[in-house]
C-alpha positions, 0 to 999 in steps of 0.5 A: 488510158484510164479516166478518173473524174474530178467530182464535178463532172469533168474527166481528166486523164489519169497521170502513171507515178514516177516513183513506182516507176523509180521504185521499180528500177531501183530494184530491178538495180540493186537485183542485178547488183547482188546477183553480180557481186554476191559470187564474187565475194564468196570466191574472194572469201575462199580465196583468202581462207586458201592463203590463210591455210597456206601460211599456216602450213607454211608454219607448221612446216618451220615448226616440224623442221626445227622439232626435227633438228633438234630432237633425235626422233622425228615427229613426222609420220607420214599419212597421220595428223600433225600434232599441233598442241604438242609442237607450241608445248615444246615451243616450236609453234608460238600460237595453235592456228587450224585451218579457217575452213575446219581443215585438218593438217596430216603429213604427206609421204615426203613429210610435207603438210598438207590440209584435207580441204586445201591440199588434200593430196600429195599430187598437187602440184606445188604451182597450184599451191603458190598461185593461189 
């Protein structure tokens, strides 16, 4: 143990700190906190941008619907994009939304949406889209 001397002459033992010691844990804590909750907040935040975008699509799809009832030539046209402005100009969407990760909506080759970063192809199967 390290001696210090008290200046009249006497040595005394030097005492380790507690709250470096404190500090320490403190840090190593909050370390191990961040490195257990930082990975499972950003999968929870594309996890809910995933459920955002399938209920856009879900719109979307209403929307494309009701413009194919009631106009004689459909709007649907598979492999392109979905026009999306000119659908809430003739009132079948209320509101323009995109995909919250940059997404773009294209018509699959059955007519269904689909979104270039959360279902980008056909062959995903509809289980795969509902449970997520």
């Amino acid at each position: 143990m390290h001696q210090t001397f008290d200046g009249i002459g006497g040595a005394k033992p030097r005492r380790g700190s507690l709250g470096l010691y404190a500090m320490s844990m403190a840090l190593v804590t909050l370390f191990l906190v961040l490195a257990f909750f930082f990975p499972q907040f950003f999968r929870m935040k594309s996890g809910i941008y995933r459920l955002s975008c399938k209920e856009i699509r879900r719109k979307i799809e209403v929307a494309v619907t009701n413009y194919d009832s009631n106009n004689t030539r459909s709007i649907v046209q598979p492999g392109k994009p979905i026009d999306i402005d000119h659908l809430k100009a003739t009132g079948f969407l209320s509101e323009v939304q995109n995909c919250p990760e940059s997404g773009k909506f294209l018509f699959g080759p059955q007519g269904e949406v689909l979104c270039t970063i959360h279902r980008p192809t056909a062959k995903q199967a509809a289980d795969s889209d509902s449970g997520s």
